[in-house]
C-alpha positions as MATLAB code, in Angstrom:
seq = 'XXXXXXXXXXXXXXXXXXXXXXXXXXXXXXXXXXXXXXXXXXXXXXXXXXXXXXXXXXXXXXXXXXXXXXXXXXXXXXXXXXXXXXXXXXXXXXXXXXXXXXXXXXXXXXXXXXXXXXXXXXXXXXXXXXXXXXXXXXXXXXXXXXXXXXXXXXXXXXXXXXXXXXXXXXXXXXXXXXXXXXXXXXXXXXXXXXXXXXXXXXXXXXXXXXXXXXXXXXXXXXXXXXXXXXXXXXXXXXXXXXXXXXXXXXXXXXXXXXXXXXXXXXXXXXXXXXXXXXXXXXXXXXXXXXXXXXXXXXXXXXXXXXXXXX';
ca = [
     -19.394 -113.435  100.476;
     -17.476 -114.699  103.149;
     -14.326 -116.952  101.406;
     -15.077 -120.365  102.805;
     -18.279 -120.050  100.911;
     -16.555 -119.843   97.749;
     -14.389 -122.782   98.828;
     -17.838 -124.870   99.176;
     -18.781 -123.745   95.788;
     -15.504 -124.679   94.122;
     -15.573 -127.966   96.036;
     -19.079 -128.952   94.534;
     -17.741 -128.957   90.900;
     -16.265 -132.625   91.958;
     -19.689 -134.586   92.767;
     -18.904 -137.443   94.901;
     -18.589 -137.965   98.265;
     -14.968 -138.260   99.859;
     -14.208 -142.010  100.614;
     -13.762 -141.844  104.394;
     -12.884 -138.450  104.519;
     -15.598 -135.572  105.845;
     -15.051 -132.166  105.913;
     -16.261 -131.662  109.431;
     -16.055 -127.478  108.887;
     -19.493 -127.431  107.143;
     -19.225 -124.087  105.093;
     -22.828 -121.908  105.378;
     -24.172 -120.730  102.297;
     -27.105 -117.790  102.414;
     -27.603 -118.556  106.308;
     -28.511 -122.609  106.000;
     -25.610 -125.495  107.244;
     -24.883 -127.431  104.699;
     -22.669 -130.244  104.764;
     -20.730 -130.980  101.498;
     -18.577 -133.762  101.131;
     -16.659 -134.544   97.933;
     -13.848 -136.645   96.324;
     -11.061 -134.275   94.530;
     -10.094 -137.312   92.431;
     -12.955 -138.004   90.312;
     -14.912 -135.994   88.275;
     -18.306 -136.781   86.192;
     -19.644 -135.374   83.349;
     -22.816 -136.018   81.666;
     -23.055 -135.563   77.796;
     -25.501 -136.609   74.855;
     -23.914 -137.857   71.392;
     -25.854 -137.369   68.112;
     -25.079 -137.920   64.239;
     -25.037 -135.390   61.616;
     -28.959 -135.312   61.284;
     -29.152 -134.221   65.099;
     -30.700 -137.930   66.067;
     -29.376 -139.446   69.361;
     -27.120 -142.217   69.420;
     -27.709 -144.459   72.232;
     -26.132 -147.490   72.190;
     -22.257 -146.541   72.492;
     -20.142 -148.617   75.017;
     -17.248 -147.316   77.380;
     -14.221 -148.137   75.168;
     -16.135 -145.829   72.468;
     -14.683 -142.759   74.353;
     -12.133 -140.711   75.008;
     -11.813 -138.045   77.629;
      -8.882 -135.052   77.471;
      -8.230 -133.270   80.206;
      -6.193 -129.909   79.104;
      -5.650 -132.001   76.149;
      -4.228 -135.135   77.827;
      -6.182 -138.309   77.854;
      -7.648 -139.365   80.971;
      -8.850 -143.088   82.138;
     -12.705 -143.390   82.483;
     -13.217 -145.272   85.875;
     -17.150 -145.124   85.684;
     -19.709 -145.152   82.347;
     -23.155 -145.284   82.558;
     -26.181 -144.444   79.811;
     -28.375 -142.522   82.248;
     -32.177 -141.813   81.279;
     -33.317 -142.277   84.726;
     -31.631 -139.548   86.686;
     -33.620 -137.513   88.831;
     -34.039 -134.163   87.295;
     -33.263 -130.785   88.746;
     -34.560 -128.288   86.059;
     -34.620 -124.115   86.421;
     -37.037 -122.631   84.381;
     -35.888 -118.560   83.595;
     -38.760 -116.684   81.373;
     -37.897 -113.145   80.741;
     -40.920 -111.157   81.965;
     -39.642 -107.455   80.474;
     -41.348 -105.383   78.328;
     -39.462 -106.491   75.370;
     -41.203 -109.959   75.271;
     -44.711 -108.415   75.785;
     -45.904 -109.550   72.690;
     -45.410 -112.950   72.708;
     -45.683 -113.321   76.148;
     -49.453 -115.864   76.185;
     -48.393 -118.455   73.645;
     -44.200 -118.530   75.560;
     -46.601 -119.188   78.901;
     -48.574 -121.975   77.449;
     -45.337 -123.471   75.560;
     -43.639 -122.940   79.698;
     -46.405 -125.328   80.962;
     -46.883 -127.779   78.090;
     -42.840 -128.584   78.896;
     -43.423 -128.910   82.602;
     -45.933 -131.606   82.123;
     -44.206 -133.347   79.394;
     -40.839 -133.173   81.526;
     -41.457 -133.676   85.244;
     -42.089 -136.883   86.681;
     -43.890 -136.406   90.486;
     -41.722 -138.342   92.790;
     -38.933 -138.120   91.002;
     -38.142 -134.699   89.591;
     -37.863 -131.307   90.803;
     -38.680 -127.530   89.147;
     -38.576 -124.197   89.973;
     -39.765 -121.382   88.306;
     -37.969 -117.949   88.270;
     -38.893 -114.619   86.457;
     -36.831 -111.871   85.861;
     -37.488 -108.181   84.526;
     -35.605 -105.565   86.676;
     -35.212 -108.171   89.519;
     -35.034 -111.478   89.463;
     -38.037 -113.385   91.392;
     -38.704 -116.750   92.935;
     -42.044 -117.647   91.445;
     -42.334 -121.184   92.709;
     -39.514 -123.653   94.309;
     -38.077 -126.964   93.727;
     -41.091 -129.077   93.779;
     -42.505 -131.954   91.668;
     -46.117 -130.663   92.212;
     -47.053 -129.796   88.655;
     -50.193 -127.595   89.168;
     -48.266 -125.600   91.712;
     -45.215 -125.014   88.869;
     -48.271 -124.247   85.963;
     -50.470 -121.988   88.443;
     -46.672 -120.054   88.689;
     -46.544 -119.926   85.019;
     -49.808 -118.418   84.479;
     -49.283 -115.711   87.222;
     -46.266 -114.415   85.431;
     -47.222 -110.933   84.161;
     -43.855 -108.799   81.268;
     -43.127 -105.404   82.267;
     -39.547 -103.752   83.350;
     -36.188 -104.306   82.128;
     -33.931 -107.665   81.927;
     -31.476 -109.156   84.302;
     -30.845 -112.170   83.221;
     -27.598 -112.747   84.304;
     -28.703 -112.422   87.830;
     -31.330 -114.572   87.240;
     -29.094 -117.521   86.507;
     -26.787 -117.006   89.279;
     -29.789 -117.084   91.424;
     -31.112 -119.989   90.502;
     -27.418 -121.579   90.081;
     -26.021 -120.560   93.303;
     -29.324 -121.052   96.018;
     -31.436 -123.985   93.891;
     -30.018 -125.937   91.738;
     -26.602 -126.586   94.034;
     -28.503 -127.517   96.965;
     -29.271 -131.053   96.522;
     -26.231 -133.163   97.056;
     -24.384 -134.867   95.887;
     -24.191 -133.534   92.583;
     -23.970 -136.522   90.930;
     -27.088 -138.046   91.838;
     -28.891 -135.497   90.000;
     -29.357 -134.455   86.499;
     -29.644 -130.533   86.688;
     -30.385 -128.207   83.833;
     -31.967 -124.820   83.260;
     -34.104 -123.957   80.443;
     -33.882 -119.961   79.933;
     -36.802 -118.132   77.494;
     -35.168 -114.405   76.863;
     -34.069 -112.369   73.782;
     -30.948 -112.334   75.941;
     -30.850 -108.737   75.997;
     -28.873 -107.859   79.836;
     -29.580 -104.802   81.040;
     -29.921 -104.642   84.575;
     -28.081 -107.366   86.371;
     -25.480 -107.032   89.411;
     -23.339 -109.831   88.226;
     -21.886 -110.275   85.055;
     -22.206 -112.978   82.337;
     -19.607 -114.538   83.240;
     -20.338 -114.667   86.626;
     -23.425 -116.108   85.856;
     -21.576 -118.564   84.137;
     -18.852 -119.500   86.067;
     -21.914 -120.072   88.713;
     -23.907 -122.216   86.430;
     -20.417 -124.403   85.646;
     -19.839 -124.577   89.778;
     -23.490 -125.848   89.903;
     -22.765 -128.324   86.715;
     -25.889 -126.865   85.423;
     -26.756 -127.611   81.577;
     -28.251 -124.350   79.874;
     -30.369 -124.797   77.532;
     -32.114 -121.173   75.749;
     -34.875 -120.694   73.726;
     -34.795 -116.932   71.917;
     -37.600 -114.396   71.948;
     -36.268 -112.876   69.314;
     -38.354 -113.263   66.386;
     -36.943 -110.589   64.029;
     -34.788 -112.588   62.055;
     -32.066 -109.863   62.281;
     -28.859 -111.218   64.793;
     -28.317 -109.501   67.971;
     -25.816 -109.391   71.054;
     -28.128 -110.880   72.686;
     -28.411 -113.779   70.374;
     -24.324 -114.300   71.233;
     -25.364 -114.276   74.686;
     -27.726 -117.438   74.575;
     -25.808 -118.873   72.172;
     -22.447 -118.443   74.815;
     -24.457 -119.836   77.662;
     -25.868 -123.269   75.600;
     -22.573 -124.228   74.557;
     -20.249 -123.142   77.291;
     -22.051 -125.669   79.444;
     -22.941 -128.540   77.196;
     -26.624 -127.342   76.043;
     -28.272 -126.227   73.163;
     -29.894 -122.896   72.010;
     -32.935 -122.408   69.961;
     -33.963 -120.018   68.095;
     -37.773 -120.255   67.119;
     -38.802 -117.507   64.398;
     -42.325 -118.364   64.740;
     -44.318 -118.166   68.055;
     -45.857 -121.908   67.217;
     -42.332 -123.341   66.756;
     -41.480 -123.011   70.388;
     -43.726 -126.118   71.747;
     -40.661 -127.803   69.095;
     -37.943 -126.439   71.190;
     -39.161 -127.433   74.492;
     -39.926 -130.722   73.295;
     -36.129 -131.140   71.792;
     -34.667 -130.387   75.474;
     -37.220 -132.692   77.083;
     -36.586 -135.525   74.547;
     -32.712 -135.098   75.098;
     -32.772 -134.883   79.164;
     -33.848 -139.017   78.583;
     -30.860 -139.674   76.361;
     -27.738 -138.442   77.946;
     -24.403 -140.634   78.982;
     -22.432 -140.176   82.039;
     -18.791 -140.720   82.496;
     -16.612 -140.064   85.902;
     -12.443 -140.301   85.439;
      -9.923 -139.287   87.493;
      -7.895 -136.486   86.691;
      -3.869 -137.228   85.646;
      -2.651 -134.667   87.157;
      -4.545 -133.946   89.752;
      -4.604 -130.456   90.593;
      -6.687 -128.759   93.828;
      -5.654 -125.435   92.785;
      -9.413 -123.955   92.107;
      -8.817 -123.287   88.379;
     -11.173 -124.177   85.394;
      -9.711 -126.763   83.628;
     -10.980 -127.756   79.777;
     -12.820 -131.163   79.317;
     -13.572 -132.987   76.010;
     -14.939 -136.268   75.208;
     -14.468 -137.642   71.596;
     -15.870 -141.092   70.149;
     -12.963 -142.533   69.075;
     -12.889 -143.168   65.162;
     -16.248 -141.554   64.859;
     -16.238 -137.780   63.227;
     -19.281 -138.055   61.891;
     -20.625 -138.054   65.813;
     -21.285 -134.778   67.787;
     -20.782 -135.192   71.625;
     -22.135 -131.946   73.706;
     -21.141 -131.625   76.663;
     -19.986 -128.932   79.040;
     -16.786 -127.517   78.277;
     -15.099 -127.937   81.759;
     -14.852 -127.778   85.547;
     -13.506 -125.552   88.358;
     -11.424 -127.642   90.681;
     -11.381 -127.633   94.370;
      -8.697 -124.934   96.473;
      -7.329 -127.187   99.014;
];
Protein backbone atom coordinates (compact mmCIF):
# COMPACT_ATOMS: atom_id res chain seq x y z
CA UNK A 1 0.00 0.00 0.00
CA UNK A 2 1.36 2.91 -1.46
CA UNK A 3 1.79 5.73 1.68
CA UNK A 4 -0.49 8.46 0.45
CA UNK A 5 -3.17 5.88 0.77
CA UNK A 6 -2.65 5.56 4.32
CA UNK A 7 -2.58 9.36 4.57
CA UNK A 8 -6.32 9.27 3.01
CA UNK A 9 -7.24 6.74 5.54
CA UNK A 10 -5.87 8.64 8.53
CA UNK A 11 -7.44 11.81 7.12
CA UNK A 12 -11.04 10.21 7.08
CA UNK A 13 -11.06 9.68 10.92
CA UNK A 14 -11.96 13.68 10.98
CA UNK A 15 -15.47 13.66 9.00
CA UNK A 16 -16.08 17.02 7.71
CA UNK A 17 -15.25 18.74 4.87
CA UNK A 18 -12.34 21.43 5.00
CA UNK A 19 -13.90 25.00 5.03
CA UNK A 20 -12.43 26.39 1.81
CA UNK A 21 -9.64 24.26 1.72
CA UNK A 22 -9.48 21.04 -0.93
CA UNK A 23 -6.95 18.70 -1.11
CA UNK A 24 -6.56 18.86 -4.84
CA UNK A 25 -3.96 15.54 -4.69
CA UNK A 26 -6.93 13.09 -4.59
CA UNK A 27 -5.22 9.93 -2.98
CA UNK A 28 -6.43 6.43 -4.99
CA UNK A 29 -7.54 3.75 -2.91
CA UNK A 30 -7.83 -0.05 -4.57
CA UNK A 31 -7.60 1.61 -8.20
CA UNK A 32 -10.87 4.17 -7.89
CA UNK A 33 -10.19 8.37 -7.48
CA UNK A 34 -11.56 9.40 -4.68
CA UNK A 35 -11.66 12.78 -3.51
CA UNK A 36 -11.59 13.27 0.33
CA UNK A 37 -11.84 16.45 1.86
CA UNK A 38 -11.80 16.99 5.63
CA UNK A 39 -11.48 19.56 8.49
CA UNK A 40 -8.46 18.59 11.04
CA UNK A 41 -10.21 20.75 13.66
CA UNK A 42 -13.33 19.05 14.42
CA UNK A 43 -14.07 15.76 15.21
CA UNK A 44 -17.63 13.87 15.73
CA UNK A 45 -18.52 11.10 17.57
CA UNK A 46 -21.71 9.35 17.80
CA UNK A 47 -22.66 7.55 21.14
CA UNK A 48 -25.92 6.07 22.85
CA UNK A 49 -26.48 6.70 26.77
CA UNK A 50 -28.50 4.18 28.84
CA UNK A 51 -29.34 3.71 32.71
CA UNK A 52 -28.46 0.87 34.83
CA UNK A 53 -31.38 -1.38 33.46
CA UNK A 54 -29.80 -1.03 29.83
CA UNK A 55 -32.97 1.36 28.68
CA UNK A 56 -32.04 4.35 26.44
CA UNK A 57 -32.08 7.72 27.63
CA UNK A 58 -33.14 10.11 25.09
CA UNK A 59 -33.87 13.28 26.11
CA UNK A 60 -30.36 14.70 27.38
CA UNK A 61 -29.40 18.29 26.22
CA UNK A 62 -25.82 19.62 25.19
CA UNK A 63 -24.71 21.11 28.55
CA UNK A 64 -25.43 17.39 29.93
CA UNK A 65 -21.94 16.41 28.53
CA UNK A 66 -18.61 16.39 28.81
CA UNK A 67 -16.00 15.38 26.31
CA UNK A 68 -12.03 14.56 27.39
CA UNK A 69 -9.70 14.45 25.02
CA UNK A 70 -6.42 12.54 26.53
CA UNK A 71 -8.13 13.45 29.64
CA UNK A 72 -8.57 17.21 29.06
CA UNK A 73 -11.97 18.65 28.53
CA UNK A 74 -12.84 19.75 25.21
CA UNK A 75 -15.72 22.40 24.04
CA UNK A 76 -18.64 20.71 22.12
CA UNK A 77 -19.25 23.05 19.05
CA UNK A 78 -22.10 20.79 17.54
CA UNK A 79 -24.91 18.32 19.45
CA UNK A 80 -27.47 16.67 17.82
CA UNK A 81 -29.92 13.48 18.91
CA UNK A 82 -29.67 11.65 15.59
CA UNK A 83 -32.28 8.76 14.78
CA UNK A 84 -32.46 9.68 11.24
CA UNK A 85 -28.99 9.12 9.91
CA UNK A 86 -28.60 7.21 6.93
CA UNK A 87 -27.25 3.87 7.78
CA UNK A 88 -24.18 2.15 6.46
CA UNK A 89 -24.32 -1.39 8.07
CA UNK A 90 -21.67 -4.54 7.28
CA UNK A 91 -23.09 -7.67 7.94
CA UNK A 92 -19.93 -10.49 8.71
CA UNK A 93 -21.49 -14.23 9.30
CA UNK A 94 -18.83 -16.73 9.87
CA UNK A 95 -19.48 -19.47 7.28
CA UNK A 96 -16.65 -22.17 8.78
CA UNK A 97 -17.21 -25.41 9.77
CA UNK A 98 -17.32 -24.56 13.34
CA UNK A 99 -20.78 -22.82 13.05
CA UNK A 100 -22.26 -25.70 10.94
CA UNK A 101 -24.69 -26.51 13.34
CA UNK A 102 -26.43 -23.60 13.88
CA UNK A 103 -25.92 -22.28 10.71
CA UNK A 104 -30.25 -22.29 9.34
CA UNK A 105 -31.78 -20.58 12.34
CA UNK A 106 -28.22 -17.65 12.41
CA UNK A 107 -29.48 -17.28 8.45
CA UNK A 108 -33.05 -16.65 9.21
CA UNK A 109 -32.13 -14.41 12.44
CA UNK A 110 -29.41 -12.52 9.38
CA UNK A 111 -32.58 -11.70 7.32
CA UNK A 112 -35.24 -11.03 9.95
CA UNK A 113 -32.55 -7.99 11.02
CA UNK A 114 -32.16 -6.78 7.48
CA UNK A 115 -35.81 -6.18 7.12
CA UNK A 116 -36.37 -4.84 10.49
CA UNK A 117 -33.21 -2.47 9.98
CA UNK A 118 -32.95 -1.14 6.43
CA UNK A 119 -35.01 1.50 5.20
CA UNK A 120 -34.99 1.47 0.96
CA UNK A 121 -33.97 4.91 0.01
CA UNK A 122 -32.28 5.61 2.78
CA UNK A 123 -29.96 2.89 4.03
CA UNK A 124 -27.31 0.81 2.71
CA UNK A 125 -26.02 -3.12 3.46
CA UNK A 126 -23.65 -5.37 2.42
CA UNK A 127 -23.23 -8.76 3.12
CA UNK A 128 -19.79 -10.48 3.56
CA UNK A 129 -18.90 -14.18 4.45
CA UNK A 130 -15.85 -15.42 5.58
CA UNK A 131 -14.41 -19.09 6.12
CA UNK A 132 -10.81 -19.39 4.72
CA UNK A 133 -11.36 -16.20 2.60
CA UNK A 134 -13.29 -13.55 3.06
CA UNK A 135 -16.15 -13.01 0.25
CA UNK A 136 -18.31 -10.22 -1.07
CA UNK A 137 -21.72 -11.80 -1.06
CA UNK A 138 -23.79 -8.78 -1.95
CA UNK A 139 -22.81 -4.82 -1.94
CA UNK A 140 -23.97 -1.68 -0.46
CA UNK A 141 -27.48 -1.62 -1.57
CA UNK A 142 -30.89 -0.85 0.03
CA UNK A 143 -32.59 -3.59 -2.13
CA UNK A 144 -33.71 -5.96 0.58
CA UNK A 145 -34.51 -9.16 -1.44
CA UNK A 146 -31.16 -8.83 -3.12
CA UNK A 147 -29.34 -8.63 0.68
CA UNK A 148 -31.90 -11.83 1.91
CA UNK A 149 -31.43 -13.91 -1.48
CA UNK A 150 -27.37 -13.32 -0.29
CA UNK A 151 -28.21 -14.60 3.05
CA UNK A 152 -29.82 -17.68 1.99
CA UNK A 153 -27.00 -18.58 -0.53
CA UNK A 154 -24.47 -18.59 2.23
CA UNK A 155 -23.36 -22.23 2.60
CA UNK A 156 -20.36 -23.09 6.41
CA UNK A 157 -17.44 -25.00 5.47
CA UNK A 158 -13.49 -24.02 5.85
CA UNK A 159 -11.70 -22.23 8.43
CA UNK A 160 -12.19 -18.49 9.92
CA UNK A 161 -10.66 -15.22 8.98
CA UNK A 162 -12.37 -12.91 10.53
CA UNK A 163 -10.04 -10.37 10.99
CA UNK A 164 -9.68 -10.01 7.32
CA UNK A 165 -13.11 -9.94 6.96
CA UNK A 166 -13.50 -6.71 8.87
CA UNK A 167 -10.72 -4.95 7.30
CA UNK A 168 -12.39 -5.75 4.11
CA UNK A 169 -15.41 -4.51 4.67
CA UNK A 170 -13.81 -1.46 6.79
CA UNK A 171 -11.26 -0.41 4.38
CA UNK A 172 -13.24 -0.86 0.58
CA UNK A 173 -17.20 -0.42 1.90
CA UNK A 174 -17.97 1.12 4.64
CA UNK A 175 -15.23 4.21 4.09
CA UNK A 176 -16.40 4.92 0.75
CA UNK A 177 -19.28 7.11 1.19
CA UNK A 178 -18.21 10.54 2.22
CA UNK A 179 -18.23 12.45 4.23
CA UNK A 180 -18.17 10.39 7.14
CA UNK A 181 -20.32 12.27 9.03
CA UNK A 182 -23.31 12.11 7.05
CA UNK A 183 -23.55 8.55 7.67
CA UNK A 184 -24.21 6.31 10.52
CA UNK A 185 -21.93 3.17 9.82
CA UNK A 186 -21.82 0.00 11.83
CA UNK A 187 -21.03 -3.66 11.33
CA UNK A 188 -22.84 -6.42 12.86
CA UNK A 189 -20.34 -9.58 13.00
CA UNK A 190 -22.02 -13.38 13.77
CA UNK A 191 -18.67 -15.63 14.64
CA UNK A 192 -17.45 -17.67 17.67
CA UNK A 193 -14.54 -15.31 17.05
CA UNK A 194 -12.22 -18.03 16.67
CA UNK A 195 -9.17 -16.37 13.96
CA UNK A 196 -7.46 -18.71 12.26
CA UNK A 197 -6.64 -17.81 8.92
CA UNK A 198 -6.49 -14.11 8.37
CA UNK A 199 -3.53 -11.96 6.71
CA UNK A 200 -4.03 -9.05 8.97
CA UNK A 201 -4.11 -9.01 12.49
CA UNK A 202 -6.77 -8.00 15.07
CA UNK A 203 -5.58 -5.11 15.53
CA UNK A 204 -5.27 -4.25 12.18
CA UNK A 205 -8.64 -5.02 11.72
CA UNK A 206 -9.28 -2.72 14.30
CA UNK A 207 -7.33 0.11 13.82
CA UNK A 208 -9.21 -0.17 10.20
CA UNK A 209 -12.63 -0.34 11.63
CA UNK A 210 -11.64 2.94 14.04
CA UNK A 211 -10.19 4.79 10.59
CA UNK A 212 -13.62 3.88 9.06
CA UNK A 213 -15.50 5.11 12.49
CA UNK A 214 -17.25 1.88 12.17
CA UNK A 215 -19.40 0.69 15.34
CA UNK A 216 -18.94 -3.21 15.90
CA UNK A 217 -21.42 -4.78 17.15
CA UNK A 218 -20.94 -9.13 17.64
CA UNK A 219 -23.23 -11.65 18.24
CA UNK A 220 -21.33 -15.14 19.51
CA UNK A 221 -21.81 -18.59 18.03
CA UNK A 222 -20.61 -19.96 20.81
CA UNK A 223 -23.19 -21.76 22.60
CA UNK A 224 -21.14 -23.89 25.04
CA UNK A 225 -21.34 -21.86 27.94
CA UNK A 226 -17.59 -22.46 28.61
CA UNK A 227 -15.38 -18.86 27.85
CA UNK A 228 -13.05 -18.82 25.04
CA UNK A 229 -10.29 -16.54 23.32
CA UNK A 230 -12.47 -16.05 21.02
CA UNK A 231 -15.11 -14.73 23.28
CA UNK A 232 -12.20 -11.87 24.30
CA UNK A 233 -12.00 -11.27 20.75
CA UNK A 234 -15.72 -10.10 20.17
CA UNK A 235 -15.87 -8.79 23.30
CA UNK A 236 -12.41 -6.44 22.30
CA UNK A 237 -13.97 -5.46 19.03
CA UNK A 238 -17.70 -4.24 20.64
CA UNK A 239 -16.16 -2.10 23.08
CA UNK A 240 -13.03 -0.78 21.50
CA UNK A 241 -15.33 0.96 19.06
CA UNK A 242 -18.39 1.95 21.00
CA UNK A 243 -20.66 -1.32 20.35
CA UNK A 244 -21.97 -4.04 22.12
CA UNK A 245 -21.41 -7.88 22.13
CA UNK A 246 -23.90 -10.57 22.63
CA UNK A 247 -23.69 -13.60 23.62
CA UNK A 248 -26.90 -15.77 22.91
CA UNK A 249 -26.70 -19.37 24.63
CA UNK A 250 -29.72 -20.46 22.92
CA UNK A 251 -30.15 -20.54 19.07
CA UNK A 252 -33.83 -18.74 19.56
CA UNK A 253 -32.26 -15.91 21.62
CA UNK A 254 -30.43 -14.48 18.68
CA UNK A 255 -33.64 -12.80 16.82
CA UNK A 256 -33.16 -10.76 20.68
CA UNK A 257 -29.74 -9.67 19.81
CA UNK A 258 -30.35 -8.43 16.43
CA UNK A 259 -33.28 -6.68 17.52
CA UNK A 260 -31.17 -4.85 20.53
CA UNK A 261 -28.61 -3.41 17.76
CA UNK A 262 -31.48 -2.43 15.47
CA UNK A 263 -33.47 -0.75 18.31
CA UNK A 264 -30.21 1.16 19.41
CA UNK A 265 -29.00 2.34 15.71
CA UNK A 266 -32.52 4.78 16.20
CA UNK A 267 -31.34 6.12 19.54
CA UNK A 268 -27.85 7.36 19.31
CA UNK A 269 -26.48 11.18 20.02
CA UNK A 270 -23.91 12.91 18.06
CA UNK A 271 -21.45 15.41 19.25
CA UNK A 272 -18.50 17.22 17.05
CA UNK A 273 -15.72 19.45 19.26
CA UNK A 274 -12.67 20.70 18.37
CA UNK A 275 -9.66 19.33 19.67
CA UNK A 276 -7.46 21.68 22.39
CA UNK A 277 -4.56 20.85 21.29
CA UNK A 278 -4.79 20.17 18.07
CA UNK A 279 -2.43 17.71 16.93
CA UNK A 280 -2.02 16.39 12.96
CA UNK A 281 0.52 14.00 13.99
CA UNK A 282 -1.51 10.62 12.85
CA UNK A 283 -1.68 9.15 16.39
CA UNK A 284 -4.78 7.58 18.17
CA UNK A 285 -5.80 9.77 20.64
CA UNK A 286 -8.41 8.56 23.67
CA UNK A 287 -12.00 10.07 23.66
CA UNK A 288 -14.60 9.97 26.50
CA UNK A 289 -17.86 11.52 26.98
CA UNK A 290 -19.36 11.61 30.57
CA UNK A 291 -22.93 13.06 31.64
CA UNK A 292 -21.98 15.36 33.99
CA UNK A 293 -23.40 14.56 37.60
CA UNK A 294 -24.95 11.42 36.28
CA UNK A 295 -23.04 7.94 37.36
CA UNK A 296 -25.82 6.09 37.30
CA UNK A 297 -25.72 6.71 33.20
CA UNK A 298 -23.63 4.48 30.81
CA UNK A 299 -22.46 6.37 27.61
CA UNK A 300 -20.87 3.84 24.83
CA UNK A 301 -19.13 5.12 22.56
CA UNK A 302 -15.95 4.45 20.63
CA UNK A 303 -12.94 4.79 22.53
CA UNK A 304 -11.00 7.19 20.16
CA UNK A 305 -9.68 8.48 16.84
CA UNK A 306 -6.54 8.42 14.65
CA UNK A 307 -5.67 11.94 13.66
CA UNK A 308 -4.61 13.21 10.36
CA UNK A 309 -0.39 13.25 9.33
CA UNK A 310 -0.09 16.58 7.86
Amino acid sequence: MKPAVLSAVALCAFTLALTGQKNDKAPQQDSRDTRITVDVSRVNMLFTVSDKKGRFVTDLAKDDFQVFETKKPQTIVEFAAETDLPLRLAILIDTSNSIRDRFRFQQEAAIAFIDSTVRPHQDKALVVSFDTAAELAADLTDDIPALEKAVQSLRPGGGTSLYDAIYFASHDKLMQDQPLYKFRRAMVILSDGEDNQSRYTRDQALEMAQKADVTVYTISTNISRIPTDGDKVMRYFAAETGGQAFFPFQASDLNQSFENISNELRHQYNIFYRPEPLKTDGLYHSVEIRVKGRKDLLVRCRKGYYAPKM
